[in-house]
C-alpha positions in Angstrom: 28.4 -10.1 16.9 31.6 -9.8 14.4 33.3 -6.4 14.4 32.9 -4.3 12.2 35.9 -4.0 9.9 38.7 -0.8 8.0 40.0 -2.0 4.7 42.5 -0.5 2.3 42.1 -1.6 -1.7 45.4 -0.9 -4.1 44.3 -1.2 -7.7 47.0 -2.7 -9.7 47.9 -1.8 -13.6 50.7 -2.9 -15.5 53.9 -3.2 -12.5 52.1 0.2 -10.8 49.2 1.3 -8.4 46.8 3.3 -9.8 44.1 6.2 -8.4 40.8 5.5 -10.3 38.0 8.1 -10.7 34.5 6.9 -11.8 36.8 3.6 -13.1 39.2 6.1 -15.0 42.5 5.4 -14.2 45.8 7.4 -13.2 48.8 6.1 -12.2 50.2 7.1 -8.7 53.2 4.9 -8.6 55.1 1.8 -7.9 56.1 -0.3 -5.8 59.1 1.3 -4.2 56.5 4.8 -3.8 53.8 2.6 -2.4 56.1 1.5 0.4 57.6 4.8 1.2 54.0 6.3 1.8 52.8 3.6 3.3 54.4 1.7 6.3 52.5 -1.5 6.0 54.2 -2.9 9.6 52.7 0.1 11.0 49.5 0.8 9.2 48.4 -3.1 9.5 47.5 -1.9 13.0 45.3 0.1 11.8 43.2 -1.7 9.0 41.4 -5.0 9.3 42.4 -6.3 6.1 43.7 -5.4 2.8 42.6 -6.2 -1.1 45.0 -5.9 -3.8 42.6 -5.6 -7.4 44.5 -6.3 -10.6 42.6 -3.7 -12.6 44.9 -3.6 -16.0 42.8 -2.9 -18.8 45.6 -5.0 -21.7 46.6 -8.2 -21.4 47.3 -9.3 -17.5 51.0 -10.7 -16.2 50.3 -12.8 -13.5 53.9 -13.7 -12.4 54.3 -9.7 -12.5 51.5 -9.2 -10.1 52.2 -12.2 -8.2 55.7 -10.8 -7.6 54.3 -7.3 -6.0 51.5 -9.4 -3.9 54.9 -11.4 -2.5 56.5 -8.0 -1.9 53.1 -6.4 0.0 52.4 -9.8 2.2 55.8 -9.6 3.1 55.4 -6.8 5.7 51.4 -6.8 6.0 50.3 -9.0 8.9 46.8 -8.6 8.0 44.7 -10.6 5.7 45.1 -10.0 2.0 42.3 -10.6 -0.8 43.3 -10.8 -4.3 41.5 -10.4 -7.1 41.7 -9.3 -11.0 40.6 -11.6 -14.0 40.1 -14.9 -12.2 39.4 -17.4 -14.2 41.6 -20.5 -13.8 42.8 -22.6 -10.8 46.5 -21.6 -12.2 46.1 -18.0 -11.4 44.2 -18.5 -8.4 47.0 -21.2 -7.1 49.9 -18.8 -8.0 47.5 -15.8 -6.1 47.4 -18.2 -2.7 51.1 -19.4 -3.2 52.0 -15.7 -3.2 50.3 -13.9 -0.1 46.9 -14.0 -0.4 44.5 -15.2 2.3 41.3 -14.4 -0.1 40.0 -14.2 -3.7 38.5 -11.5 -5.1 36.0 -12.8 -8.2 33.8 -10.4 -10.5 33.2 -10.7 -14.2 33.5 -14.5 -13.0 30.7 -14.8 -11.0 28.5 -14.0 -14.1 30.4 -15.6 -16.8 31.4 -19.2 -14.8 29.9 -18.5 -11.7 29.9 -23.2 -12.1 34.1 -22.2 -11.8 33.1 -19.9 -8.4 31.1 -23.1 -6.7 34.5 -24.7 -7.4 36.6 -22.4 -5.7 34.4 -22.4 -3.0 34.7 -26.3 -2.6 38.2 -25.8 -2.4 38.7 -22.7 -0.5 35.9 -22.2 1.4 33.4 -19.7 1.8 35.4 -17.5 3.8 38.1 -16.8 1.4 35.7 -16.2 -1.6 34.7 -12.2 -1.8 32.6 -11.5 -4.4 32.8 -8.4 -5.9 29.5 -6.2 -7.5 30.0 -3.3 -9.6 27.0 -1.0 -9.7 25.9 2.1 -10.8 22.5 4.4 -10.4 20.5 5.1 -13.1 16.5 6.4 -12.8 16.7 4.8 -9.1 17.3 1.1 -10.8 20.8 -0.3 -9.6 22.8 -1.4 -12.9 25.3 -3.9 -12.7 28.5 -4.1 -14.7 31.6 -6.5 -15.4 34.6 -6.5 -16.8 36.5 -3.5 -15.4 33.3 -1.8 -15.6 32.5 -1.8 -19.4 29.9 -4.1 -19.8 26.0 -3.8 -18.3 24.6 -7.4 -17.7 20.5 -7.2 -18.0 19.7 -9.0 -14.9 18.2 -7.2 -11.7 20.3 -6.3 -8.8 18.4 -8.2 -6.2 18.0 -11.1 -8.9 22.0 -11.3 -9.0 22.6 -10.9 -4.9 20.2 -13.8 -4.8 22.4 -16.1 -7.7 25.7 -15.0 -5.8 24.9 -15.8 -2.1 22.8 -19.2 -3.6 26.8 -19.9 -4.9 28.1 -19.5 -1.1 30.1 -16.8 -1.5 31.6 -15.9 1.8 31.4 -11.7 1.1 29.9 -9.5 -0.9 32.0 -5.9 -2.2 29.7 -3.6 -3.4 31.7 -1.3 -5.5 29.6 2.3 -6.6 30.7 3.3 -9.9 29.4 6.8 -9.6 31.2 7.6 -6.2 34.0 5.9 -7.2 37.6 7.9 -6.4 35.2 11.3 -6.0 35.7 12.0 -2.3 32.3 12.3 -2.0 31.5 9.6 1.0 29.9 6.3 0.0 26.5 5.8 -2.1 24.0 4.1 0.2 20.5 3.9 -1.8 21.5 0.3 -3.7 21.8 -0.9 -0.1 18.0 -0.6 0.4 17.5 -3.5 -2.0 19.1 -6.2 -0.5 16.7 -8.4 1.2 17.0 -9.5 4.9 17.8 -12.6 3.8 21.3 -11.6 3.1 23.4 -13.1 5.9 26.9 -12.4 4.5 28.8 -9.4 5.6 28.4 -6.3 3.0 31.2 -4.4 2.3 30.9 -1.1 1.5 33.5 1.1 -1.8 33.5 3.4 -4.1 34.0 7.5 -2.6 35.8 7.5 0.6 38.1 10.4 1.1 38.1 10.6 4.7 37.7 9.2 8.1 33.8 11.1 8.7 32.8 8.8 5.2 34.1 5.8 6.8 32.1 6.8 9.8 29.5 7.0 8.0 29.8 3.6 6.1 30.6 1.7 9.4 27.4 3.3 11.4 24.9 1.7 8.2 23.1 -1.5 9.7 23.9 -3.4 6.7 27.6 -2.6 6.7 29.8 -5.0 8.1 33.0 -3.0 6.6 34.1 -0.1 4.6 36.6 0.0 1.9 38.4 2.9 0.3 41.3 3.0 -2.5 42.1 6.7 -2.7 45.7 6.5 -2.0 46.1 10.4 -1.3 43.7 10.7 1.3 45.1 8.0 3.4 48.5 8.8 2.8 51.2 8.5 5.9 49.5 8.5 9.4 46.0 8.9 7.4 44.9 5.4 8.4 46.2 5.5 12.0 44.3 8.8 12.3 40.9 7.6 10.9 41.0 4.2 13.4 41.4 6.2 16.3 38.5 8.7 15.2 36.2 5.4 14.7 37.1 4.2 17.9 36.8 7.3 19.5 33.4 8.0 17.8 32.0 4.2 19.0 32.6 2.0 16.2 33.3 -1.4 16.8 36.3 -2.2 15.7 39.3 -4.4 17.2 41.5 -2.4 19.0 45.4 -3.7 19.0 48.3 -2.1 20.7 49.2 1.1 18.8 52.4 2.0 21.2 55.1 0.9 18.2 53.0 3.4 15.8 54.2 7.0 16.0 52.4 10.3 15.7 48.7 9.3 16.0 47.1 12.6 16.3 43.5 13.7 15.5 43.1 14.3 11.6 40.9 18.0 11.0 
């Protein structure tokens, strides 16, 4: 049975990283702050894997973002999934080329989801996460696109069912209501997914500490839990919360922490 899995999402705006509350964004800062408050040699001991979302609301620069994934992969040893207005086999070649070890596709699955079954003939399923945007509205599970502004009128289990029929290799279920609140993760959607799902479930959208995670990881149908609040985790925040999950019997992969200082018991 596959481990169950710590990941860390940076949402990506216009040359900065961003802090994103119910898909309203605020920039935290750039590059040079997002390495000086976060040690990637050091934290990639401590999550499984990281996704970089290009979440810019104008026009997108691809060689821009490209240049900060370059900058990231270049002192994270973990995998990387990337993801942000895919829609050509240029930006996804550029994407690869520059760090990534994974796509992230969205709005794409809906509007080309014929362009998804290509990727995944080239890439595999593995390196093909496809990411859902959902919220809750009188207990029916909406789904939107395009950085979260536009509803698409087909059921949630209807659109699970067209996604994993495209051999996806992931699915990111992103709550829109929990998103950057703090408030732990939003598990009622996951009730609709039918047995028949086989491909790991990622849990997002309202992690702000390591007791949510906990949470997330001990759901049967949770195969890994995501946050993007950047405060939360800040410094030793993500060495901390590992060694709580370990310590409360989650699953994870346990590497050698010797080389990574201070990892004392978050309150």
């Amino acid at each position: 049975m596959a481990k169950k899995r710590l990941i860390f999402t940076l949402l990506y705006n216009d040359g900065g990283f961003m802090l994103s509350r119910n898909f309203r964004l605020q920039r935290a800062g750039d590059i040079e702050w997002l390495k000086s408050n976060y040690n990637f040699k050091n934290i990639a001991f401590t999550i499984d894997e990281l996704i970089i979302l290009d979440v810019s609301r104008n026009e997108r620069n691809l060689e821009r973002f490209c240049d900060h994934i370059k900058v990231i992969a270049e002192e994270c040893f973990i995998p990387i999934a990337v993801g942000g207005g895919i829609t050509s086999y240029e930006q996804t070649k550029a994407i690869m080329n520059y760090g990534a070890d994974k796509l992230v596709v969205n709005t794409t699955l809906f509007r080309a989801p014929d362009f998804v079954k290509e990727l995944i003939s080239t890439y595999g399923s593995q390196c093909i996460i496809a990411s859902i945007d959902v919220k809750r509205q009188n207990d029916q599970t909406e789904i939107y696109i395009d950085n979260g502004s536009t509803k698409i009128e087909v059921a949630f289990d209807e659109y699970i069912d067209r996604i994993t029929n495209l051999g996806i290799g992931e699915i990111y279920l992103n709550s829109m209501d929990r998103d950057g609140t703090g408030h732990g993760y939003l598990f009622d959607f996951l009730g609709q997914l039918k047995s028949t799902v086989k491909v790991p479930i990622i849990i997002a959208g309202g992690a702000g500490n390591w007791h949510h995670l906990l949470e997330g990881l001990q759901h049967d149908l949770v195969d890994a839990a995501a946050t993007a609040n950047l405060f939360n985790f800040i410094g030793q925040g993500f060495p901390n919360a590992r060694k709580q999950l370990l310590e409360s019997g989650i699953d994870l992969a346990r590497w050698e922490t010797a080389n990574i200082p201070d990892l004392k018991k978050s309150h």
